[in-house]
C-alpha positions, -999 to 999 in steps of 0.1 A, spaced: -432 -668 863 -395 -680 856 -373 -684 886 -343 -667 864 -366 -632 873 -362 -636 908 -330 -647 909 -301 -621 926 -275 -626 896 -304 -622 871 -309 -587 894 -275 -577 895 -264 -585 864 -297 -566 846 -290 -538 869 -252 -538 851 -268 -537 817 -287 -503 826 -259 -491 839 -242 -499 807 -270 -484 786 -272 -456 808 -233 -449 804 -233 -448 770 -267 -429 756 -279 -412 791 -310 -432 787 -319 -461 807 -331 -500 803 -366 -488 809 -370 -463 783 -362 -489 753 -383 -517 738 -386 -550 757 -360 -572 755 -352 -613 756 -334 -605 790 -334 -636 804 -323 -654 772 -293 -635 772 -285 -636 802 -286 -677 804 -270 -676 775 -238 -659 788 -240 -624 775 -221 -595 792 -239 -566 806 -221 -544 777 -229 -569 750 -266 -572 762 -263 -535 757 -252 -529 726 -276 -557 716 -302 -543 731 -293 -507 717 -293 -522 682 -328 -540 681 -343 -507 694 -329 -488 667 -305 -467 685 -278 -445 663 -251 -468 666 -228 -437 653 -226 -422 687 -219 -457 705 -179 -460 715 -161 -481 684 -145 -504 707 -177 -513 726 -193 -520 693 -167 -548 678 -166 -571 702 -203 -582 700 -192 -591 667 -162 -612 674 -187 -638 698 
């Protein structure tokens, strides 16, 4: 198993993501498709851009998503 799993910012920072998720649709991390989690994570994402990223590979209506939290994963 990859260390990154285990690891306490890999935790916290997943933990911020389903916050994120949770914020926005009132569903959670857990009730979407699997996710490359760890890839984004060592690969700098945000917990709101692994969101909205996350949102958008599982087909989520994008239409009720807040504008402004949509854009930036666009400028990166």
């Amino acid at each position: 198993m990859n260390t990154i799993y285990t690891s306490p910012a890999f935790r916290e920072w997943l933990k911020d993501v389903d916050c994120e998720i949770l914020r926005q649709t009132g569903i959670g991390l857990f009730d979407l498709p699997d996710q490359t989690w760890a890839l984004w994570f060592e690969e700098g994402y945000g917990p709101e851009e692994a969101a909205i990223l996350a949102l958008e590979a599982s087909s989520y209506p994008m239409e009720s998503i807040d504008p402004t939290k949509r854009e930036f994963i666009y400028r990166r």
